[in-house]
C-alpha positions in Angstrom: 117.2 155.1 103.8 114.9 156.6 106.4 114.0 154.7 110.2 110.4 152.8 108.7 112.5 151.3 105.4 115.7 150.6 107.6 113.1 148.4 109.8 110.8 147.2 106.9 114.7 145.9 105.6 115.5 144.4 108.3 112.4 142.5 109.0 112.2 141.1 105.4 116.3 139.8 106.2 115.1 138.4 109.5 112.0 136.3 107.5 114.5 135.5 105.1 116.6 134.3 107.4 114.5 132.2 109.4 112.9 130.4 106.5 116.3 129.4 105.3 117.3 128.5 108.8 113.9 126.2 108.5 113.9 124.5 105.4 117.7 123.2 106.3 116.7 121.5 109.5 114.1 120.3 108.2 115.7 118.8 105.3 118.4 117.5 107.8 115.7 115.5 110.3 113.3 114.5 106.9 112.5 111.1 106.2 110.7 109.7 103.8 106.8 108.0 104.2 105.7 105.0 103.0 104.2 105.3 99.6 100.4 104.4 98.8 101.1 101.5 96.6 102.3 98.0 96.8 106.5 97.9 96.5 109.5 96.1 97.4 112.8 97.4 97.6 115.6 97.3 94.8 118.6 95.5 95.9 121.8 98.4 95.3 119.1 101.0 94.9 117.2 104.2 96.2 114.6 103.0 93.7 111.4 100.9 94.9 109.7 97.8 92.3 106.2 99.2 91.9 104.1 95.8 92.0 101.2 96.1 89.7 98.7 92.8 89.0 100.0 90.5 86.4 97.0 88.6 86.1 93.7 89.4 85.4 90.8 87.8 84.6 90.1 88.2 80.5 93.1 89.9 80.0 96.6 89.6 79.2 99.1 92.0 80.3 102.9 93.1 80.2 105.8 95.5 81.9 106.3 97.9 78.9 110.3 98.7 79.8 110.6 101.2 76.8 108.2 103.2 78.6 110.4 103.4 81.3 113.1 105.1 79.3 111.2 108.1 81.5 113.1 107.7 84.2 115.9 109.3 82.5 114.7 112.6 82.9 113.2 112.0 86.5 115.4 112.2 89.6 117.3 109.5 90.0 115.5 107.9 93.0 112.0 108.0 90.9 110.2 104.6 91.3 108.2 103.7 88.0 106.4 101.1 86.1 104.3 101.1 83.2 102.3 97.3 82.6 99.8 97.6 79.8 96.1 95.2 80.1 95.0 93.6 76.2 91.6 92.0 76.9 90.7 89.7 73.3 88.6 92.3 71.9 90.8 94.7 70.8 90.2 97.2 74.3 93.7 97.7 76.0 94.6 100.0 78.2 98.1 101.4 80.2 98.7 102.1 83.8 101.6 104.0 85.4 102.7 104.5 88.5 105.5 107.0 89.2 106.6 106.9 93.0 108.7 109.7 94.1 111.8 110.0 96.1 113.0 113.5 97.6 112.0 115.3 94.6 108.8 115.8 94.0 109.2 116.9 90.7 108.9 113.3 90.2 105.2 113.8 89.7 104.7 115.9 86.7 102.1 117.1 84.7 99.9 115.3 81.5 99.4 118.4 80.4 102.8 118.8 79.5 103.4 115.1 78.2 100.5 114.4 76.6 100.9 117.4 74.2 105.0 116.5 73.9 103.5 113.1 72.6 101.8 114.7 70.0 98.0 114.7 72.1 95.6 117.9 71.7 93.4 118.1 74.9 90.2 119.0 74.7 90.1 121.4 77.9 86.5 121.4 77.5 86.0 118.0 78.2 88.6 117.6 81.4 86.7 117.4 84.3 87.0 115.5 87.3 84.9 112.1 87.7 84.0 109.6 90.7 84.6 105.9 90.6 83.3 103.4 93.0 85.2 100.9 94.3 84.5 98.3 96.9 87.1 97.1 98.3 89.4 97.4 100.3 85.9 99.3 101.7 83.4 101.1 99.7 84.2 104.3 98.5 84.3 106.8 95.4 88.1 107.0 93.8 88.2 110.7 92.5 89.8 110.7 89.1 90.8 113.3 86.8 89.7 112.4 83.5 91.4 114.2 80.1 90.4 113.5 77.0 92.8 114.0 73.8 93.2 113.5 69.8 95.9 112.5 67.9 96.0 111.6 63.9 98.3 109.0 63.5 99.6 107.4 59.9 99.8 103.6 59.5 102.3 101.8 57.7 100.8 101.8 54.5 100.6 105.9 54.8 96.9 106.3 55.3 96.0 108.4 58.1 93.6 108.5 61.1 92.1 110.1 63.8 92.0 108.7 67.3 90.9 109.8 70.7 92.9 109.4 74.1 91.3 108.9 77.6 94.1 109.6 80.3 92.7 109.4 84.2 94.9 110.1 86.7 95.1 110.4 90.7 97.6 111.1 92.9 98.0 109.0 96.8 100.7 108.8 99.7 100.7 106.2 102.2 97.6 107.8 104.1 95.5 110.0 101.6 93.9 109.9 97.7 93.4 112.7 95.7 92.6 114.5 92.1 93.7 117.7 93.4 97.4 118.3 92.7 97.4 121.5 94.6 96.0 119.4 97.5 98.8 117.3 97.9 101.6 119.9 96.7 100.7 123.2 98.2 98.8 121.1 101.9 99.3 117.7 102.8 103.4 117.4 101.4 104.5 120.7 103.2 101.9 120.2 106.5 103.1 116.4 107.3 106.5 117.8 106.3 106.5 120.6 108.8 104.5 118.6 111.7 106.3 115.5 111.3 109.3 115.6 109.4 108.1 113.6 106.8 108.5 113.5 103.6 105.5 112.1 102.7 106.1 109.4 99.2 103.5 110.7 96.7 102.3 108.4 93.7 101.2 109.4 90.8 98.8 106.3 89.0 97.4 107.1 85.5 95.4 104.5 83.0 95.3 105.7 79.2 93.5 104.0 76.6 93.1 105.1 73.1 89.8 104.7 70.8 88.0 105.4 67.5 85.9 109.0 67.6 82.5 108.2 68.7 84.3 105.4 71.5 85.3 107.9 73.8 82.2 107.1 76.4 82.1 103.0 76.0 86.1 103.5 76.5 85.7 105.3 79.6 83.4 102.8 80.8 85.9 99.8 80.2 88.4 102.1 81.6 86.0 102.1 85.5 85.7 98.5 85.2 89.4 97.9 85.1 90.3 100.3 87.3 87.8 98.7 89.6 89.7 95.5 89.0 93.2 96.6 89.3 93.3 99.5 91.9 92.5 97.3 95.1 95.3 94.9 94.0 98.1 97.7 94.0 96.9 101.1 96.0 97.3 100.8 99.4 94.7 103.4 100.5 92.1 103.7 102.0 92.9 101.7 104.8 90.4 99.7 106.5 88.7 101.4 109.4 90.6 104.5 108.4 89.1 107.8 107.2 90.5 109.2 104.1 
């Protein structure tokens, strides 16, 4: 091996070296952050009770525990909770939270469940959209909004096409966010390095299914509630706090 390799070698060992050296100090002196929705600790566990709104005006609404059956293939100190909203007309819709612990591959993609559910995205049609809000101040909620179809067979064997709207956002205790590479590849590894903080990332998703031809009145009910809901639960933005 000649002098510039022996170096170049040697270098790459020394980066090597160091990063290693880095990443287990910092995940000695870690802690976690506070997540960026409403909890409450478990008693005997690393797990956290995501509190979502029971009541709600015009609606009914209930913890769907076989949902949950998720967390089986989650790290073990995953927080979730599913609770789906039936108002009397037929229009229902299901949020999930999914808190995570020291794993963040908690927090996992819809493009890889939705499809494992039996879903075809329409990639053509997944855009990112803005919500207002106002409270706890006025702002815009950025949202990513997919939209999928499914044929699905009834009991008596007759089958039928139906559409899926899935919006989803990600928060921590201090930001919000549509961008997963935001909070994965910037914020998480910045306030990790800075601080020593493992900052708690959520990951809050509302799916409601509808007729063809639905998709846009669907979507519509889907901002009201989210309207309704998200101020009740999400814990950002603060008050006389920049996002």
């Amino acid at each position: 091996m000649n002098p510039s390799k022996k170096v170049l070698a040697g270098v790459l060992l020394a980066l090597i070296a160091g990063t290693a050296v880095l990443l287990m100090h910092m995940k000695a002196h870690q802690r976690l952050g506070e997540p960026g929705v409403k909890t409450r600790p478990m008693t005997g566990s690393k797990n956290l009770e995501v509190l979502l709104p029971e009541t709600l005006p015009g609606f009914t609404s209930e913890i769907l525990t076989n949902a949950e059956t998720v967390l089986q293939v989650l790290p073990r100190d995953t927080s979730f909770r599913v609770r789906t909203y039936q108002a009397s007309d037929g229009f229902s819709s299901e949020l999930s939270v999914v808190v995570m612990g020291s794993d963040r591959s908690s927090i996992h993609q819809p493009q890889i469940c939705l499809p494992g559910q039996g879903w075809a995205i329409d990639n053509s049609l997944t855009c990112v959209e803005q919500i207002h809000l106002a409270r706890p101040v006025a702002y815009d909620l950025p949202v990513n909004k997919v939209v999928a179809t499914k044929v699905i067979t009834d009991s008596q064997g007759k089958s039928q096409k139906v559409s899926g709207i899935y919006l989803y956002w990600f928060v921590d205790g201090t930001h919000y966010t549509a961008s997963r590479l935001q909070w994965m590849a910037w914020w998480l590894p910045r306030d990790l390095l800075l601080n020593g903080v493992l900052e708690r990332w959520a990951y809050i998703s509302y799916f409601s299914a509808c007729l063809p031809g639905q998709e846009t009145a669907t979507f519509e009910r889907m901002k009201k509630l989210i309207a309704a809901t998200v101020p009740e639960f999400q814990l950002v933005p603060k008050v006389n706090s920049d996002n």
